[in-house]
N, C-alpha and C positions, 0 to 999 in steps of 0.2 A: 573106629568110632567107639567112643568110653559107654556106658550103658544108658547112662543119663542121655544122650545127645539125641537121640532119637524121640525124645519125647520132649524136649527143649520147646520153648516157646518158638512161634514161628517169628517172632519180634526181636527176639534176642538173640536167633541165630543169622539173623540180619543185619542187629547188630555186630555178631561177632564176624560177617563177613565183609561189611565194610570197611572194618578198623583194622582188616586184612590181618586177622588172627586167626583163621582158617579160609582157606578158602573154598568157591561155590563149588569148584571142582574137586575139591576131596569130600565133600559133605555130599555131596550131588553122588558119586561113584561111592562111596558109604550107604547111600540110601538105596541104591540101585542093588547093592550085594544084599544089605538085608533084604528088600523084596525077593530075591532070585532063592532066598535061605526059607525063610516064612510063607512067603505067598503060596508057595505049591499046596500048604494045609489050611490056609486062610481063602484063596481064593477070589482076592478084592479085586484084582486087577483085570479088564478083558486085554488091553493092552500096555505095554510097556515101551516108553521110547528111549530105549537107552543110546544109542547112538544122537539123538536131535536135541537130548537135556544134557549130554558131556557136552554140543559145540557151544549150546545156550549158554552153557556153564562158565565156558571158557571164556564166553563175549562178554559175558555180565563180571567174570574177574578182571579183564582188558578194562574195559570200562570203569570201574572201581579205581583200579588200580590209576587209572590216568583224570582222577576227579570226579568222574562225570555220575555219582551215585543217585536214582532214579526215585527212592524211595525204600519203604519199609521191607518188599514183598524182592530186592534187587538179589538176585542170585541164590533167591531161596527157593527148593524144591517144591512143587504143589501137586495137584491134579485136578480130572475134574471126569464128573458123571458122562455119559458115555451116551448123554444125550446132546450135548455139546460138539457142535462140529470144527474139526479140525481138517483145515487143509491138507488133502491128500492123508487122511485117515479114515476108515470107516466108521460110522454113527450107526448102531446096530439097535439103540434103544432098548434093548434087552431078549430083541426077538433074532436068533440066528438067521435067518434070510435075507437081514438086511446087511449081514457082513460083508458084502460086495458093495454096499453102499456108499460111495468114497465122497467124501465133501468136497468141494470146488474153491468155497474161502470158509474162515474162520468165524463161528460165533464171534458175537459182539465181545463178551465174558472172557473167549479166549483171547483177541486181539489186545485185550485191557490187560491182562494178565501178561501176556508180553511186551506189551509196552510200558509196563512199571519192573520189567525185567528179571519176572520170577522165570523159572526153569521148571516147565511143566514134564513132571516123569510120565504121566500116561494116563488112563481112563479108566474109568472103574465102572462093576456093574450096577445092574440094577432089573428092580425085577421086569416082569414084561411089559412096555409099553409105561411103563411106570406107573402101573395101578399095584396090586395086593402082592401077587405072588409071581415067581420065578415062571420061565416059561419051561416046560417038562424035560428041554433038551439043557438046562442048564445046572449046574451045579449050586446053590443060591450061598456066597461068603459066609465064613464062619464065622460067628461070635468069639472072640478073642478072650470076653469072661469066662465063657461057659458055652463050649461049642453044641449045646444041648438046646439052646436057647437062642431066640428070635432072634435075627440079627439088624429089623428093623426093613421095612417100605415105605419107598421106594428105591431110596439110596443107600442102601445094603453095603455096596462094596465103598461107598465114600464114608460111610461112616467108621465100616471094619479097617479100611485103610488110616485113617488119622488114629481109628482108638491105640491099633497096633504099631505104631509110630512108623509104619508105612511111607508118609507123605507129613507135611510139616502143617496143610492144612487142603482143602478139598472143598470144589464146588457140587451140591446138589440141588434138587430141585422139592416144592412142595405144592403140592395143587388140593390135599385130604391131609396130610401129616408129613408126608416124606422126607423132610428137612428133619421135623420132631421126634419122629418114630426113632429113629439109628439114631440120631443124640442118645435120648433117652437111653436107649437100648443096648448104647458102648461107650455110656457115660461122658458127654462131650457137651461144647457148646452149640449149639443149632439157632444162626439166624434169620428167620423168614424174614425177609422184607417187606415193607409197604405194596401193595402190588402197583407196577408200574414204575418201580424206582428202581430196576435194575432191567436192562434190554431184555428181550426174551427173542430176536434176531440173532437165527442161526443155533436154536434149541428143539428142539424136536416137541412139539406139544403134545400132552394127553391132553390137557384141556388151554384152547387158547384165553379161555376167558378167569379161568381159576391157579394157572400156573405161576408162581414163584422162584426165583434163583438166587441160592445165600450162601452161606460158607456154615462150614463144620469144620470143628478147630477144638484146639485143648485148653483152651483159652481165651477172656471176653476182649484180651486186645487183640490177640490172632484174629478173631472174628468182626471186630473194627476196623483191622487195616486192610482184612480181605473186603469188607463192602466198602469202606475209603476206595480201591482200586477199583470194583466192576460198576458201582454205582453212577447213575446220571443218566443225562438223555442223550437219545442215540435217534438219531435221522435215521434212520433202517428200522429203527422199530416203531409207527406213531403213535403207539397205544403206552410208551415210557413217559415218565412225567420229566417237565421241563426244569422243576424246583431245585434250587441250589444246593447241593450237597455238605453240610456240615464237615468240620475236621472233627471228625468222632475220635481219634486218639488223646488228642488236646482236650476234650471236654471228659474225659474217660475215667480221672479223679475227681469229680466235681460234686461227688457224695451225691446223697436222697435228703436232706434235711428240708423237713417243709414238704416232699413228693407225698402224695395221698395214694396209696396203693389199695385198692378193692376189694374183700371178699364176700362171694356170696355161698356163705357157709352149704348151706341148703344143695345148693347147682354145684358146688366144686364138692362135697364130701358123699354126695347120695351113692352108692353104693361103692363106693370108691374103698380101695385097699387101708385098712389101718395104720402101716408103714409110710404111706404115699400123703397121708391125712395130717402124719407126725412130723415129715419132711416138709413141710408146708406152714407147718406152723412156726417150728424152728425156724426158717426162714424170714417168716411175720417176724417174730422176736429179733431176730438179729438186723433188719431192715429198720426197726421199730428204736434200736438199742443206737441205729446208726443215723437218727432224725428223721426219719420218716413218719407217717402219719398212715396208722391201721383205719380206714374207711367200711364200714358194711353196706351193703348197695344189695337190688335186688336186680338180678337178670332177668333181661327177658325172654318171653319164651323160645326154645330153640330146636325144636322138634319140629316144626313147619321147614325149616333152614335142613337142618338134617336129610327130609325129606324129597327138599329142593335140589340136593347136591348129586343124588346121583342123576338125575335126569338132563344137569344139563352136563356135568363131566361126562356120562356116555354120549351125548350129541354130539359136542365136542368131538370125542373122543374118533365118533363116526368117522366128522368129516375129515380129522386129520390125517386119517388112514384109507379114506376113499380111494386114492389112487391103487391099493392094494388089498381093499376088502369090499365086497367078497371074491375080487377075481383071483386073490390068491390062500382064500380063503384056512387052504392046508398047512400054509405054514405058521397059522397063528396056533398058541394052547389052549385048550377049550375054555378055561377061564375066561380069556381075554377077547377070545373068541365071542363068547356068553354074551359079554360089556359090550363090545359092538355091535349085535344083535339088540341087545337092549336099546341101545341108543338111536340106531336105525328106525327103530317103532316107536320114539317119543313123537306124540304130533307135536306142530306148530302151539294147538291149543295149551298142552302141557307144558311145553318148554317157555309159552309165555307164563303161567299161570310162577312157575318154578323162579323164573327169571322177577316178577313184582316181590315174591316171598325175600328173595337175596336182597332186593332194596330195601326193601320195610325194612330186614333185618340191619342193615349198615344205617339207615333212620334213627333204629332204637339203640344201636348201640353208641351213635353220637351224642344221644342226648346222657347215656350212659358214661361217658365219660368229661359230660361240663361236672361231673359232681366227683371226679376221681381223675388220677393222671395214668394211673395203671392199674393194670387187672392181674391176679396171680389164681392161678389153677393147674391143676394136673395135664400130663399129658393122655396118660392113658389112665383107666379107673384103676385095672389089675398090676401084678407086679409082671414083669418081662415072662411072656408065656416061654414053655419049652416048643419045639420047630412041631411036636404032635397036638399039640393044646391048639398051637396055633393055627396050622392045619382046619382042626377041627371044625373054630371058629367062624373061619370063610367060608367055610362046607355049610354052616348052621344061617340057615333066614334068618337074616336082621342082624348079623353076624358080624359085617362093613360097619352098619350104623354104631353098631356097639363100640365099635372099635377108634372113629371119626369122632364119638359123641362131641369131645373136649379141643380135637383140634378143625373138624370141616368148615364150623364156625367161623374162621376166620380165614380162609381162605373166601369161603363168599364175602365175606366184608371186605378184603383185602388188607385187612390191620397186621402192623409188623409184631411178633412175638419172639422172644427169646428164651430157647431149652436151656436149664442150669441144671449139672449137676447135682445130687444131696446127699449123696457115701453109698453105698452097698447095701441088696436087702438082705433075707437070711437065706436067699440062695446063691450068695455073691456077687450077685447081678448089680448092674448098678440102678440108682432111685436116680427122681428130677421130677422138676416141673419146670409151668412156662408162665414166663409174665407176658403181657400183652400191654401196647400202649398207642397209641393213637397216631393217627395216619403220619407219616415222617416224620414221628419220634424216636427214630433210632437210636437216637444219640443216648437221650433220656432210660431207654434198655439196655444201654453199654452200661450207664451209669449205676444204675439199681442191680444190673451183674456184677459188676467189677466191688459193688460193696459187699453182694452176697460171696464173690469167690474171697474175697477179703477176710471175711469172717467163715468160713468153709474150711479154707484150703484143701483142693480135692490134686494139686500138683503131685504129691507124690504116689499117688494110687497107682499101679501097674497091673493090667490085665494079663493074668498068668498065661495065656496059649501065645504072647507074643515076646519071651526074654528077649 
């Protein structure tokens, strides 16, 4: 594998494997070597299947080779969070006890992915239960920028696995940032979906009511062919929507000219990094340069929302660990440990009180966008903390909220958002923000990405801990 190839679009090396100018099984045992080289100091992986992604590999070249080519994702290597059940794999979610845990059948997310006949290399971590941080017996993935620094929650090892061209592209999850965070944080694309526009049958929930499943990818059509493949509705799951899925690849050039994009200086810049503030503007300008339309709009307030979200993600979070909390109390990390106990003691009174707050809040932000088609703002206010900053942070009251401000928001609303790169700060780290747009406008977030990677170009950046 030449150096370039591992960081290849995941689109184009699917191109290059249908036109059988390489094939899935040498790219496939190429990516498998580099993981077995890098991963030992990266860390992204809990598992590896290298025996069931060579036979995948060879099925998807048979097939190729005899016409029968499935689509974009056809003999391209993937993975996915380690929340995701695979048949006769263990789903550990991030907390060791559950590694005997063996799935029965496959997430929805997985079967889709095998049935547009990618070659899933394996599972990646994430931190415990898929809230803040690692559970104590785990190692938590390295930052491939700068192994000093966050490497993003929840989806830690799906991010560090695509930044370090690990995998060609990777599903996570976000129910607080988790999709956003590791974008951000190893420079990638992160796209949350609508909620309900991708199953969540056969996912391991922290919160059934706030969770999300998107792709992270190096790229905004890597990340439209990936929700092209897992999106839609699914009988197994009845809380996914029924709405017709767009061909987001097809509408993926179709520019911003005329899109009215959002800001509300005020809410997006209040204590926010100067670097993060300048990344954002440049963005306006080049969004602006490319026919778009700069809108200033005022938000509404989001501190109620903020305060709403942990009460009912810990309830949540309770029940979907009931079966093993607190009878098995010891195997949880006191952090996560903490969250469930929290949640355990929301009343009924609270969790409704929590639950009116999330509506008003998707209320005001409907009306929020008759007057805009998108909203652009940071992910986080600071620039990528070091692993002791960040530490700190969790440790510090109000510490979560701080950290949620810019993305919890939108997981109680369930609006689709897209992390984009914006180049490196002055700790090498990488910048981003997110645009957000209205309930399954995905398409229209492909579209407003693919102008900014257009006028960006963030393709050749290479994170130094993965040559």
């Amino acid at each position: 594998m030449n150096s370039d190839m591992p960081y290849m679009s995941l689109v184009d090396i699917g191109k290059l494997i249908a036109k059988q100018k390489i094939s899935s099984l040498e790219i496939t045992t190429a990516m498998l070597d580099r993981i077995e080289r890098l991963d030992p100091k990266l860390k992204s992986y809990v598992t590896v299947l290298a025996a069931n992604a060579k036979t995948d590999a060879r099925r998807a070249d048979k097939e190729i080779a005899n016409g029968k080519r499935r689509g974009p994702l056809h003999g391209v290597p993937v993975s996915v969070k380690d929340l995701c059940d695979m048949k006769g794999q263990a789903t550990t979610a991030g907390i060791p006890m559950f590694s005997n845990a063996i799935a029965d059948r496959d997430a929805t997310v997985v079967r889709k992915l095998r049935d547009a006949g990618a070659v899933i290399l394996g599972k990646l971590h994430l931190t415990e239960g898929a809230l803040a941080q690692h559970h104590p017996d785990i190692i938590p993935p390295i930052n491939p920028w700068a192994g000093n620094r966050w490497s993003g929650a929840s989806s830690s090892g799906t991010g560090v696995s695509v930044a370090a061209g690990l995998t060609y592209g990777a599903l996570g999850s976000d129910t607080g940032g988790s999709i956003r965070f590791p974008a951000s944080c190893n420079g990638l694309v992160g796209l949350k979906p609508t909620w309900s526009r991708v199953s969540r049958y056969g996912v391991f929930p922290l919160s059934q009511t706030l969770d999300h499943i998107g792709p992270l990818t190096r790229s905004v059509g890597d990340a439209a062919a990936m929700l092209q493949t897992i999106a839609g509705r699914d009988p197994n799951d009845p809380t996914s929507a029924s709405s017709a899925v767009p061909d987001y690849l097809a509408a993926l050039n179709q520019g911003v000219k005329g899109i009215r994009i959002g800001i509300d200086r005020k809410y997006a810049f209040a204590s926010v990094d100067p670097a993060i503030k300048a990344s954002i503007e440049r963005a306006l300008r080049a969004l602006k340069a490319a026919g778009a339309i700069v809108v200033p709009f005022k938000m509404p307030p989001i501190e109620p929302a903020l305060r709403a979200w942990g009460p009912i993600c810990s309830t949540d979070a309770a029940l979907a660990h009931a079966a093993t909390y607190p009878a098995k109390k010891h195997g949880y990390g006191p952090v996560f440990r903490g969250f469930l106990e929290g949640g355990r003691a929301v009343t009924g009174l609270e969790y409704g009180h929590a639950e009116i707050t999330r509506r008003e809040l998707r209320g005001a932000m409907e009306s929020v966008f008759q007057t805009i088609d998108l909203m652009i703002k940071p992910v986080y206010a600071k620039l990528n903390p070091t692993l002791s900053a960040y530490a700190a942070m969790c440790a510090k009251e109000g510490g979560l909220d701080d950290l949620v401000r810019f993305t919890a928001p939108d997981d109680m609303t369930g609006a689709p958002t897209i992390t984009l790169p914006a180049g490196l700060d002055k700790n090498g780290s990488p910048l981003s923000f997110q645009i957000v747009g209205r309930h399954f406008e995905e398409a229209l977030l492909f579209r407003a990405g693919r102008a900014w990677e257009k006028a960006a170009d963030w393709s050749t950046l290479r994170p130094p801990l993965a040559p």
